[in-house]
BALOBA-1460 file (C-alpha; in Angstrom, 3 decimals):
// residues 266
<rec num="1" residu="x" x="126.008" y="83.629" z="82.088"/>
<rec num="2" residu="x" x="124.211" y="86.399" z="81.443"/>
<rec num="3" residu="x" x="123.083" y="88.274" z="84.882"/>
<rec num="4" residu="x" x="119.060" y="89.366" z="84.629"/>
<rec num="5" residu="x" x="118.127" y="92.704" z="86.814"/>
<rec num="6" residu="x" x="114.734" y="93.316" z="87.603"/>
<rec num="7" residu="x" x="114.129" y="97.117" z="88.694"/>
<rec num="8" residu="x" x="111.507" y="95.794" z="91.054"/>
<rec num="9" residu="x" x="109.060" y="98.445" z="92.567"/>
<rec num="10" residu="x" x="106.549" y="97.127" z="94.256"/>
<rec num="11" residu="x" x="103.820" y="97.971" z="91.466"/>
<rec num="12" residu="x" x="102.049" y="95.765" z="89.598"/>
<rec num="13" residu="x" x="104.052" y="96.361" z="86.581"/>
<rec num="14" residu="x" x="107.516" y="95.635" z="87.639"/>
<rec num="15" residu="x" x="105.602" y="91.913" z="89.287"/>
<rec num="16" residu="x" x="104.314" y="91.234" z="85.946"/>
<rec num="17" residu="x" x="107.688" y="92.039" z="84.037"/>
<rec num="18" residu="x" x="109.748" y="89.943" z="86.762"/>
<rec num="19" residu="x" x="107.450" y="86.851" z="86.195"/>
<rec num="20" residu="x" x="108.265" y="86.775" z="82.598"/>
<rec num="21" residu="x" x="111.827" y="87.382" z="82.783"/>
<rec num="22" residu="x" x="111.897" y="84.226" z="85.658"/>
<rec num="23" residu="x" x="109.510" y="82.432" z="83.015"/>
<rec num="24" residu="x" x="112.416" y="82.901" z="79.861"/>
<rec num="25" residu="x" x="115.736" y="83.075" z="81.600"/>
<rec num="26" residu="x" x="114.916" y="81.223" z="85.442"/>
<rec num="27" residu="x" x="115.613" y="82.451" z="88.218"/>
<rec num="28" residu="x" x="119.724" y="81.517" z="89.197"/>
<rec num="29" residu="x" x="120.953" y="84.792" z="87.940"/>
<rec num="30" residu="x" x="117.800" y="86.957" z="88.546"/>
<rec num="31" residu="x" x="117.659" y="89.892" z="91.223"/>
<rec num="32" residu="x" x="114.875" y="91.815" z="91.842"/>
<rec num="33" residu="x" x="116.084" y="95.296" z="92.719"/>
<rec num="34" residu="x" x="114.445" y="97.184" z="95.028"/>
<rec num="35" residu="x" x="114.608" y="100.873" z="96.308"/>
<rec num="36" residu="x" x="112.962" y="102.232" z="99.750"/>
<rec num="37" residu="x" x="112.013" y="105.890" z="99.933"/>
<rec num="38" residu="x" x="111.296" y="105.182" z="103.697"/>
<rec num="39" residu="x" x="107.367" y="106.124" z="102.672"/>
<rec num="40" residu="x" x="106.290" y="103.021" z="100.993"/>
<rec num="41" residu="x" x="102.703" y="101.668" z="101.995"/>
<rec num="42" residu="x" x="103.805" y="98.948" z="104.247"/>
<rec num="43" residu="x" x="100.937" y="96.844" z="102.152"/>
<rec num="44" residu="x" x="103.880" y="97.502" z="99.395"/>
<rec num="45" residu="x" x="106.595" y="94.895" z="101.379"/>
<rec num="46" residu="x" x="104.320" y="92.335" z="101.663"/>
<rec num="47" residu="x" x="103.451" y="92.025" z="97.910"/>
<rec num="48" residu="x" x="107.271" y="92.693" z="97.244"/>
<rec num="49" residu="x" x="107.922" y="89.524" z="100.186"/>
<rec num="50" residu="x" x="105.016" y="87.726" z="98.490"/>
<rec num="51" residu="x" x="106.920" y="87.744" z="95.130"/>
<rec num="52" residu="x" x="109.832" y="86.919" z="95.779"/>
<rec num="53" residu="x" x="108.766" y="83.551" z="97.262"/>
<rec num="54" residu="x" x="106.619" y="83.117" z="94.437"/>
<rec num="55" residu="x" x="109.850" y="83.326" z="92.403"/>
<rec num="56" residu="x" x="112.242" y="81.809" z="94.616"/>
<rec num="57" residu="x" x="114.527" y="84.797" z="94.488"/>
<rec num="58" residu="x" x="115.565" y="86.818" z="97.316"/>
<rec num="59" residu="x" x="114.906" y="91.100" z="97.661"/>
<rec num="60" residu="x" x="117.812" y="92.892" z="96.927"/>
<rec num="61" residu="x" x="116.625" y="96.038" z="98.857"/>
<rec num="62" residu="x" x="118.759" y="99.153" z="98.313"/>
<rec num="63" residu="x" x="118.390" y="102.661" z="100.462"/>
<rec num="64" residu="x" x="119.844" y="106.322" z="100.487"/>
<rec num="65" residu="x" x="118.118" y="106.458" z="104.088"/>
<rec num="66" residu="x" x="116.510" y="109.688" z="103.770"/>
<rec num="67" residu="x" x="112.702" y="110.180" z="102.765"/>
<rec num="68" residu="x" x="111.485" y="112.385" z="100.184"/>
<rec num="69" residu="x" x="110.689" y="114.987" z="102.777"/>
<rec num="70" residu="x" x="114.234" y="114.729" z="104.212"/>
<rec num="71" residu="x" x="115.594" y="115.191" z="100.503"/>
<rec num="72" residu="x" x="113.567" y="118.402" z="99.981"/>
<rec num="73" residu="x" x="114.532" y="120.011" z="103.193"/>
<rec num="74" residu="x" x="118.254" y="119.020" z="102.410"/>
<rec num="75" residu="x" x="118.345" y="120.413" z="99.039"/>
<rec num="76" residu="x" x="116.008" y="123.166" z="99.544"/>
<rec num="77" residu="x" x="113.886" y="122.325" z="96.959"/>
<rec num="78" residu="x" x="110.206" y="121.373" z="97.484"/>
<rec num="79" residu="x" x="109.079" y="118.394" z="94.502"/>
<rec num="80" residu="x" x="106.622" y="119.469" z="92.648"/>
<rec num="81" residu="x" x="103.806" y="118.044" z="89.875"/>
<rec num="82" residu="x" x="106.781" y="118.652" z="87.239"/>
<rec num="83" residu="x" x="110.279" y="118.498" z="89.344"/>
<rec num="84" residu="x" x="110.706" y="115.892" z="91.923"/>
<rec num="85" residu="x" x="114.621" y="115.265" z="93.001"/>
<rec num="86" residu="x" x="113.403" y="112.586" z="95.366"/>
<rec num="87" residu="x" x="113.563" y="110.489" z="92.273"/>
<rec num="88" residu="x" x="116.993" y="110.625" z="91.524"/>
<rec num="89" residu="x" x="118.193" y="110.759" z="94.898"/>
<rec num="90" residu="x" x="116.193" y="107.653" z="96.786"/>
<rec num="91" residu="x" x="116.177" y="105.407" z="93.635"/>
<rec num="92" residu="x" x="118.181" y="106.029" z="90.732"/>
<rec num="93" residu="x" x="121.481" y="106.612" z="92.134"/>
<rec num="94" residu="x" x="121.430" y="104.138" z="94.887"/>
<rec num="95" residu="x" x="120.104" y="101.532" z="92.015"/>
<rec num="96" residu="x" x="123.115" y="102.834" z="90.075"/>
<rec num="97" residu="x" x="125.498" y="102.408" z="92.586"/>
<rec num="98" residu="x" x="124.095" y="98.875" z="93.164"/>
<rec num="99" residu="x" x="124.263" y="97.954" z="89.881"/>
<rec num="100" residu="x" x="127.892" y="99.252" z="89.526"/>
<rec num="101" residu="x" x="129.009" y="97.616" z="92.479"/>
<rec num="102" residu="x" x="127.787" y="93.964" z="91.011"/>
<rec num="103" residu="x" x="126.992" y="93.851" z="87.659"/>
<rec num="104" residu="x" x="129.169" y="93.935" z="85.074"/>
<rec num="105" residu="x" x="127.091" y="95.685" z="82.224"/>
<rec num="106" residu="x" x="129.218" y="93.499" z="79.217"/>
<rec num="107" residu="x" x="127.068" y="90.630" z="80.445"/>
<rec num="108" residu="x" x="124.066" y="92.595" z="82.242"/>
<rec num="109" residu="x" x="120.413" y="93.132" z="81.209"/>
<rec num="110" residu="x" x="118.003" y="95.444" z="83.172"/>
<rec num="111" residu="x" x="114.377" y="95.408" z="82.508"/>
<rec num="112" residu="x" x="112.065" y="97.818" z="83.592"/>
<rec num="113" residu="x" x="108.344" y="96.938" z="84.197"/>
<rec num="114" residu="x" x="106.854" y="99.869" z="82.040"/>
<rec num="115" residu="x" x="103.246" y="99.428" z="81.234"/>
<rec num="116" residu="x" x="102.363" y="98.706" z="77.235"/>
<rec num="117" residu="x" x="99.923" y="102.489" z="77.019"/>
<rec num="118" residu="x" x="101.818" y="104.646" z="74.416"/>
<rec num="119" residu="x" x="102.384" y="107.542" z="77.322"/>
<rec num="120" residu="x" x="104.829" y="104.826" z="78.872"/>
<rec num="121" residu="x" x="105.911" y="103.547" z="75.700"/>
<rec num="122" residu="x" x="107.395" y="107.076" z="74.326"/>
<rec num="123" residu="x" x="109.593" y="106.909" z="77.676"/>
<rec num="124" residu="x" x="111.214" y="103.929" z="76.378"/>
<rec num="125" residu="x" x="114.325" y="106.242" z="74.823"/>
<rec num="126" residu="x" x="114.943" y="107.990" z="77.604"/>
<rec num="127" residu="x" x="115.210" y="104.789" z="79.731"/>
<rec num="128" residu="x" x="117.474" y="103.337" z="77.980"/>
<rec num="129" residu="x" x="119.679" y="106.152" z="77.474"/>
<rec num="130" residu="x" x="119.750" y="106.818" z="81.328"/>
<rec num="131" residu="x" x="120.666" y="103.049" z="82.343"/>
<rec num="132" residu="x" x="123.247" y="102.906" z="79.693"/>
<rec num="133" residu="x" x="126.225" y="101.013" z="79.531"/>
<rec num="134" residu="x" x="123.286" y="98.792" z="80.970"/>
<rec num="135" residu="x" x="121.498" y="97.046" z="77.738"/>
<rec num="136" residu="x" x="117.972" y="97.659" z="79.160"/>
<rec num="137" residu="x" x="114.636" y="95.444" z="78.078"/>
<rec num="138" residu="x" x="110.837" y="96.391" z="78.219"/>
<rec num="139" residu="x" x="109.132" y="92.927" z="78.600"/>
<rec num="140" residu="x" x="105.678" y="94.143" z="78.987"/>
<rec num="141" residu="x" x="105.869" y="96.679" z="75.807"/>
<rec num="142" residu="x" x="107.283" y="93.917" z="73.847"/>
<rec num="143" residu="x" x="105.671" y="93.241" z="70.024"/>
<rec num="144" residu="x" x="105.493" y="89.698" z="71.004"/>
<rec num="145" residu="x" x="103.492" y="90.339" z="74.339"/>
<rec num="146" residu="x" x="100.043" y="91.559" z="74.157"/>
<rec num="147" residu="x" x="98.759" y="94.756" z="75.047"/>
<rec num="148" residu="x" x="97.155" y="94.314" z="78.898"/>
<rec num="149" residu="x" x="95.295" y="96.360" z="81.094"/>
<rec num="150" residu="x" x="96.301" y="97.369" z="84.568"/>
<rec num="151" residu="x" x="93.558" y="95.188" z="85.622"/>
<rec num="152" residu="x" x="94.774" y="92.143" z="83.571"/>
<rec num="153" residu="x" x="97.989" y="92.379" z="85.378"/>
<rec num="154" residu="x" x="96.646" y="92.425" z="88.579"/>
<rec num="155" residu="x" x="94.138" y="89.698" z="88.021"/>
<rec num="156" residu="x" x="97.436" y="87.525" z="86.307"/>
<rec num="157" residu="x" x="98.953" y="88.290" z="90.082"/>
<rec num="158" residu="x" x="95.908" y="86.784" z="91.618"/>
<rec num="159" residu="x" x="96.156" y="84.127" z="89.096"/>
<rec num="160" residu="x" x="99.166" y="83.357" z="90.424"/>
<rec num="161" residu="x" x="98.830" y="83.256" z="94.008"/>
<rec num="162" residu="x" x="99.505" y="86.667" z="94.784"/>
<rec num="163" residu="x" x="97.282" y="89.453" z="95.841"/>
<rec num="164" residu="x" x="98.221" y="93.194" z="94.837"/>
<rec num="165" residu="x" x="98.785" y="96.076" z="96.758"/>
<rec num="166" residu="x" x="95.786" y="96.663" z="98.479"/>
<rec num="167" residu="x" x="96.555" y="100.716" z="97.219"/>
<rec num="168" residu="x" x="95.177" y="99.720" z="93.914"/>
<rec num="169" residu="x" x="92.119" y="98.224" z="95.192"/>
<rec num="170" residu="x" x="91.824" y="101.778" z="97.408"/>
<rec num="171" residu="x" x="91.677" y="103.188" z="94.019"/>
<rec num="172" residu="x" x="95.116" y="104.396" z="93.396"/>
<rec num="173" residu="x" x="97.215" y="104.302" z="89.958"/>
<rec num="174" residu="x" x="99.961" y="103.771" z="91.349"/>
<rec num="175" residu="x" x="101.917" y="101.853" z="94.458"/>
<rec num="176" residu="x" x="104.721" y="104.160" z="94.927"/>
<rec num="177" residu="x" x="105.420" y="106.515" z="97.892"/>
<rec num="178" residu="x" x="102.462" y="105.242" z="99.937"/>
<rec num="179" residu="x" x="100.463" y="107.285" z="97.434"/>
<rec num="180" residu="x" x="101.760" y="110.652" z="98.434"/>
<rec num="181" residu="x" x="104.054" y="110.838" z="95.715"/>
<rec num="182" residu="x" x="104.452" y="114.805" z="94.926"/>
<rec num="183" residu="x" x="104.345" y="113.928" z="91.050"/>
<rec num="184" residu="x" x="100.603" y="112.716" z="91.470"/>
<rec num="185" residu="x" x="98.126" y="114.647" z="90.347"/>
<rec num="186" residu="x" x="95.490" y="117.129" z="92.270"/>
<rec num="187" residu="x" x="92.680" y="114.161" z="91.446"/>
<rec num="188" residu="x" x="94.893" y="111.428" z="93.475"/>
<rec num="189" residu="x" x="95.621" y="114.260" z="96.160"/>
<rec num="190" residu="x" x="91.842" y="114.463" z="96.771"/>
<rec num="191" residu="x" x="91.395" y="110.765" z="96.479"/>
<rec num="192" residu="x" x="93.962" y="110.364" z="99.207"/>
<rec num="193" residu="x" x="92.139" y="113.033" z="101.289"/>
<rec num="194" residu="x" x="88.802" y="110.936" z="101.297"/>
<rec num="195" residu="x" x="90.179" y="107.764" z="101.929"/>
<rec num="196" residu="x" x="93.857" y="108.011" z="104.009"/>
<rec num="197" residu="x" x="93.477" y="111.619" z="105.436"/>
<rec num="198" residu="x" x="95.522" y="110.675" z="108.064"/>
<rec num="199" residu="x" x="98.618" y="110.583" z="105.209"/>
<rec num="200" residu="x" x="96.852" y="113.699" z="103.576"/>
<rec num="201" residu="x" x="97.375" y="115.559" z="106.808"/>
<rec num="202" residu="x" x="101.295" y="114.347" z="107.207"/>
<rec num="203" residu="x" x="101.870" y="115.482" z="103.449"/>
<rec num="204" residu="x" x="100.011" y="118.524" z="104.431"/>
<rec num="205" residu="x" x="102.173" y="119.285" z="107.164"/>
<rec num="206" residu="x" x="105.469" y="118.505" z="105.764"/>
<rec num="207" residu="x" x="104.896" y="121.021" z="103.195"/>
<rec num="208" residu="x" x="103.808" y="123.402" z="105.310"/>
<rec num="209" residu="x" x="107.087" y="123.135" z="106.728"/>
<rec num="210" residu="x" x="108.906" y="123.549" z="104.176"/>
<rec num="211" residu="x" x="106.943" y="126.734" z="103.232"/>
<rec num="212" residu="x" x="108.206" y="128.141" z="106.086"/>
<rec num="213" residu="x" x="111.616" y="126.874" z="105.338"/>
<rec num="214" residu="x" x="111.285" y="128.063" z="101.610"/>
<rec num="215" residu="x" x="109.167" y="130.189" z="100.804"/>
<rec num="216" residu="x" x="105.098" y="130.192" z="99.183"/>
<rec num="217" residu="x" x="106.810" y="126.952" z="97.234"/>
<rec num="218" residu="x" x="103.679" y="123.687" z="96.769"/>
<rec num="219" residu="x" x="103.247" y="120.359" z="95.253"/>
<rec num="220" residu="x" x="100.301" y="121.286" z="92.913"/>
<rec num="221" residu="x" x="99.582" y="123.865" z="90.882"/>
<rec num="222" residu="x" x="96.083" y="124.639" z="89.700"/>
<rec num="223" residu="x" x="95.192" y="126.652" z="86.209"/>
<rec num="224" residu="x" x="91.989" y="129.043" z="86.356"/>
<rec num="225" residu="x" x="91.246" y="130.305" z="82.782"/>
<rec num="226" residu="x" x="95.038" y="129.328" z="81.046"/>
<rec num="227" residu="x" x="96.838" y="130.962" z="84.559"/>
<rec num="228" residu="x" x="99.144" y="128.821" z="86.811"/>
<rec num="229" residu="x" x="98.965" y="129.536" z="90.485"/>
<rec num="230" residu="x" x="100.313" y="127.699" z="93.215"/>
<rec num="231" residu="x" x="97.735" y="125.483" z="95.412"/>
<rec num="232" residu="x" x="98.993" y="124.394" z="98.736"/>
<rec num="233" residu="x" x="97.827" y="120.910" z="99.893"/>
<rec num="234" residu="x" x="95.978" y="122.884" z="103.367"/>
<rec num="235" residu="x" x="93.796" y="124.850" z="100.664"/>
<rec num="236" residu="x" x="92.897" y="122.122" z="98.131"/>
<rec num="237" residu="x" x="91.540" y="120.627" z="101.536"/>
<rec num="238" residu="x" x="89.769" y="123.077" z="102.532"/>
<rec num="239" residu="x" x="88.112" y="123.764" z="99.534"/>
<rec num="240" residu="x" x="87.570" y="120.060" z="99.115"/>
<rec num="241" residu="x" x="86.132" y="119.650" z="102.402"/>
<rec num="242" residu="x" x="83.724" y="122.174" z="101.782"/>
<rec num="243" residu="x" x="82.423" y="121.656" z="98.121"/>
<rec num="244" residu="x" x="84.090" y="118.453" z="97.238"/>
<rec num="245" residu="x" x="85.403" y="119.456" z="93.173"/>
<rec num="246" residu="x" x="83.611" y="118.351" z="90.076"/>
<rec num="247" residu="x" x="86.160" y="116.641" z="87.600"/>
<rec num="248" residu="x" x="88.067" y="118.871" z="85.526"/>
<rec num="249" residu="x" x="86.992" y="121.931" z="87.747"/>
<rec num="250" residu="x" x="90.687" y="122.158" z="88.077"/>
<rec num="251" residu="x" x="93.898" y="120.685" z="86.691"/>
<rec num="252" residu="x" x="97.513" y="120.394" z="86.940"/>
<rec num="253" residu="x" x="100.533" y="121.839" z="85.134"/>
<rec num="254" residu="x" x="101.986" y="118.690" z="83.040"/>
<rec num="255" residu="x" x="104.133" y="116.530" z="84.526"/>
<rec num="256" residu="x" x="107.363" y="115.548" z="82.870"/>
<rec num="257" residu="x" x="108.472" y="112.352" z="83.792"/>
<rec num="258" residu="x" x="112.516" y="111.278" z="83.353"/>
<rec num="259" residu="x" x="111.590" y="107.889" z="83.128"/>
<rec num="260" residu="x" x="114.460" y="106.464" z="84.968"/>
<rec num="261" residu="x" x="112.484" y="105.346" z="88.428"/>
<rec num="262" residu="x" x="112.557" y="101.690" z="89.094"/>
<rec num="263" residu="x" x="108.424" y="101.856" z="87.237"/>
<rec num="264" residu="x" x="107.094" y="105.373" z="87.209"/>
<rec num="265" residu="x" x="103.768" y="102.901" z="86.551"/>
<rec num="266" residu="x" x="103.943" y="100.886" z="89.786"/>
């Protein structure tokens, strides 16, 4: 029997690809595969609880037991808009190390809860080549399945019982890292400022910390007339706090994503 592997996040898209996989293959040799970064929204266990007695099929909830923070400080490295080892270090390789442990990758498919947008779709390669010997499946970017909205997944969730992560309905992209994920953008930073600045002010001082530790290292970046500078999270408060920004008055150097997180679109 072929053993079906779910790289469950917690976001929207990973729900959406586990409910078709249960819906094709059932659910007696499905796992959902979760990873805790020890920052999650605690909103985020509740939907991940909620589905998995929608689907009958227990969490099986994997941990380095560090936090993102933790990582940094350990390898003296602060992530960053473009580099963030916390990725690799509180999901992939304890996923890995799951997956090696119980699943024999002869008779083993992982699918990965990608959203259908051609940004996620052009990860697809480097998925696959990361997971490998793992045969690795896309269900939402399938030809077969048709092309839905972040909102149509979440209202297919309600649909079925099961109400989202309340970070989307706070405005949020994503449902990873209790939105203080370093790769996020200086738009989400200032979101989470207005509306959680409680967490903006623990991200704020964990890097702070660390730029003691490190050196002038940051999260963002911001580009004023085709120059890079660094833009610690205490400033881009400040500044927003006292003129909030027009959009587009600044940006962000581009982010280059691996693609190998449980769903880099949760």
């Amino acid at each position: 029997m072929t053993a079906h592997v779910v790289q469950f996040s917690g976001g929207i898209g990973s729900f959406a690809a586990a409910v078709r996989v249960a819906k094709k293959h059932g659910t007696t040799a499905l796992t959902l595969l979760i990873a805790d970064t020890g920052i999650e929204d605690p909103d985020l266990w509740r939907f991940a609880d909620d589905t998995s007695q929608l689907l009958g099929v227990p969490l099986t909830r994997v941990a380095d037991g560090r936090t993102p923070w933790q990582v940094f400080r350990d390898k003296r490295f602060l992530g960053n808009d473009r580099l963030a080892p916390c990725t690799k270090t509180l999901k992939q390789i304890p996923c890995r190390r799951w997956m090696e442990t119980h699943k024999d990758p002869a008779d083993t498919m992982v699918y990965i809860g990608i959203e259908s947008t051609l940004r996620d779709r052009a990860r697809i390669p480097a998925i696959a080549r990361a997971w490998k010997p793992w045969r690795t499946r896309f269900p939402l970017c399938s030809k077969r399945e048709p092309q839905l909205t972040k909102a149509d997944l979440l209202q297919e969730a309600r649909a079925l019982g099961v109400e989202p992560p309340r970070l989307y309905a706070m405005g949020f992209s994503h449902n990873n890292c209790g939105a203080t994920c370093v790769r996020a953008g200086m738009r989400q930073w200032k979101h989470l400022l207005d509306v959680m600045p409680d967490r903006y002010a623990h991200a704020e001082a964990q890097e702070e910390a660390l730029r003691r530790l490190l050196g002038p290292v940051t999260i963002l970046r911001q580009r004023r007339k085709g120059v890079s500078h660094p833009l610690p999270l205490a400033e881009l408060r400040r500044a927003h706090q006292a003129a909030p920004m027009l959009p587009g008055e600044y940006d962000t150097a581009p982010t280059d994503r691996d693609g190998t997180t449980n769903e880099e679109a949760r």
